[in-house]
N, C-alpha and C positions, 0 to 999 in steps of 0.2 A: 169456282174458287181460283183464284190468282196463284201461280205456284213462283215465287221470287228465286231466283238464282244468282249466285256469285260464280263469276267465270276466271279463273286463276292457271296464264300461260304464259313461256318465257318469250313469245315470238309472235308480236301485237299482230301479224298479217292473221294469222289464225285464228288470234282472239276475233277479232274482226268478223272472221268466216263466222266462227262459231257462234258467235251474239246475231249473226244476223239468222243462222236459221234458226238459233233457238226462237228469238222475236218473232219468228212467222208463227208460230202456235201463238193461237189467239189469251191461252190460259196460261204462257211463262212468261215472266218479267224480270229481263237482268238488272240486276241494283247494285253494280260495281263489278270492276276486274282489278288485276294486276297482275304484274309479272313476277313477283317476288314474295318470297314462302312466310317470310317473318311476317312483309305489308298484308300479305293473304291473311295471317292468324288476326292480327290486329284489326283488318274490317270488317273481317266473320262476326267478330267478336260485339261488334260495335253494329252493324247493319241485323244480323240474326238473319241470314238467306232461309230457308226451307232445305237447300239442295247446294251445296258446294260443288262443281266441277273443275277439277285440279288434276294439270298436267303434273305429271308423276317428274320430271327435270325442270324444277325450278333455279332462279338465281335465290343465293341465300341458301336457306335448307329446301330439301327436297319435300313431293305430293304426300310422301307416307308419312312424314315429318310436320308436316302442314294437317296432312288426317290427323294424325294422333293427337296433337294440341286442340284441334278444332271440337273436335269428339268428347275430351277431358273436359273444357271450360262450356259445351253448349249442348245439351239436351233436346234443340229443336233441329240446327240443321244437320243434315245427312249428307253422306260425301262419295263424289265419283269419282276415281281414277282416273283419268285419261292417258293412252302410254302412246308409244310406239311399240313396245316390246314386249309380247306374250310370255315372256320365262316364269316357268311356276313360280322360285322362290320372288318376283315381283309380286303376283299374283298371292302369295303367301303372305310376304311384307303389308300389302294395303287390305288383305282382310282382319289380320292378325292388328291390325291397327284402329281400325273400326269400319272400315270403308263396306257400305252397302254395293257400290259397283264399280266393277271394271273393266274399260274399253275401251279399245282398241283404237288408232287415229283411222285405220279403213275402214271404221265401220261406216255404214250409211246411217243419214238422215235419221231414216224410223228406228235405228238403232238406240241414237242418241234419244229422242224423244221417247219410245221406251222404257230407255233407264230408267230418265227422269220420273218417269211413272209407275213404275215399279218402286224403285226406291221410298219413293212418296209412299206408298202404301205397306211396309214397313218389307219389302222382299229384296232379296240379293241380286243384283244382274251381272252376269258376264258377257262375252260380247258372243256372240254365235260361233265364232272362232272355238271358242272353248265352251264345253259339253256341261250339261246340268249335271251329269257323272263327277264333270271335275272340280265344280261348286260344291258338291259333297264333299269330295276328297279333301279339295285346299280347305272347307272347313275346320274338318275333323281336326287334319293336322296342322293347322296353327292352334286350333282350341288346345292339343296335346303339345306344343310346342313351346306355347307360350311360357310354361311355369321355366321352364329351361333357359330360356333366353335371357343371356347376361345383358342384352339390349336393354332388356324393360326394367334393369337394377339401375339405369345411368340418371338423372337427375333428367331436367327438361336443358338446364342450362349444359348439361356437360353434350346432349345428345345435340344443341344447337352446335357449339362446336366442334363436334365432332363433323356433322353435315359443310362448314365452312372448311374447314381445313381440307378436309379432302376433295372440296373445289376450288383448290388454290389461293384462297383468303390466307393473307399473312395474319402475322398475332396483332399488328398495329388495325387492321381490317374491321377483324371481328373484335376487337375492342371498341372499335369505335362504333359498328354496327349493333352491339348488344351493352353502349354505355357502360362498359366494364373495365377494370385496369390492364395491360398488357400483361403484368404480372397474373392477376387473375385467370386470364386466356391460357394462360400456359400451366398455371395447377387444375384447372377441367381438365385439359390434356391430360395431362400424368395422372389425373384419376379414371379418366376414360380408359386409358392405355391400361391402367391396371387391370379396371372390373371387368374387359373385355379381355384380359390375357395375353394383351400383342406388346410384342417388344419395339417396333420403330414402325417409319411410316409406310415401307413398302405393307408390311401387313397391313395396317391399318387399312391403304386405299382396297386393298384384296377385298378386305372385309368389307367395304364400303362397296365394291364391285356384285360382289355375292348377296348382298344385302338390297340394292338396286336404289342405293342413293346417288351411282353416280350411272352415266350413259356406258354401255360396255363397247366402247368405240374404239380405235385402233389406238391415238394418243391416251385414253386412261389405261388400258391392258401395256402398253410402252412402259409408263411411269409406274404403272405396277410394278414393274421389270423390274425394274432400274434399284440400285444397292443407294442405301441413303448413306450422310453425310456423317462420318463421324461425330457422335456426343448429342446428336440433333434432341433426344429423348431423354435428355439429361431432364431431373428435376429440376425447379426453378430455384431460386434462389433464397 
């Protein structure tokens, strides 16, 4: 049996890499990529893969952001992770999300291929890096986590922008990226900003940080820093 894969990363050289070794298994078949979280949702949706693999820092919204929609509107494909960055709350974020596996960018070869088949077979993978002990663990505690998380009150549209703004998309941006008013863009704001409990945007990117929708690189932990702009969080009008 044919196992169809959708390959979903911001950095085509990789994509590249990665389609070609998956194509050397005689039994997987890529049927689309992109670099981008929203075009990700939209051809899941439309192609139906078996097995999504999604870089966890997309353009647009983020891999757990791309899990969670993917997961919501489709019953067949399953989805992997792929990161650079081991920190449990990521690892928390894409199981809590639905993501059957997650793994690492050093994994090798038979890692990847692995997943793939594990996943396929309805099991969870992590990358060896991290313990079947800790697949228990992150389970547990997203299963217990989840009723808490003011994340999973935010609508699909409020949690897209909230994923754009804290990757530097202006309101003109993500209007024009999610066919919406500018006005519009900015009341998901200020309801996002409520149900989550953050007063301006340094919180917000924190949370966005902690959360691992953004890269914890030295320019987002800066701009985390950094004191916003007077009235920036005003309602709109």
């Amino acid at each position: 049996m044919t196992i169809t894969i959708f390959l979903a990363d911001d950095h085509r050289v990789v994509r590249s890499g990665i389609r070609a070794l998956l194509e050397a298994q005689p039994d997987f078949e890529v049927i689309g990529e992109s670099e981008d979280g929203l075009d990700t949702v939209q051809q899941v949706e439309k192609l139906h893969p078996d097995v999504l693999i999604v870089d966890l820092m997309l353009h647009g919204i983020s891999g757990i952001e791309v899990c969670r929609q993917v997961i919501k509107h489709s019953n067949r494909t399953v989805v992997v992770l792929l990161s650079m960055y081991g920190n449990e709350s990521y690892v928390q974020g894409a199981l809590r999300a639905g993501a059957r596996g997650y793994l690492l960018k050093e994994s090798t070869v038979d890692e990847l291929t692995s997943a793939v088949r594990e996943v396929m077979k309805g099991r969870h993978y992590l990358s060896a890096a991290l313990s079947q002990r800790a697949i228990e663990s992150y389970i547990k505690q997203t299963e217990s986590d989840a009723v808490a998380d003011p994340y999973e009150q935010l609508s699909t549209r409020e949690r897209e922008v909230l994923h754009m703004v804290v990757r530097g998309y202006t309101g003109a941006d993500i209007a024009k990226r999610l066919f919406i008013s500018p006005r519009t863009v900015e009341a998901h704001r200020a309801n996002l900003m409520r149900k989550l409990n953050l007063r301006n945007h340094s919180q917000l990117l924190r949370y966005a940080l902690q959360k691992g929708f953004v890269p914890p690189e030295p320019e987002a932990l800066k701009n985390a820093a950094m004191a916003d702009e007077p009235g920036e969080d005003a309602a709109p009008d």
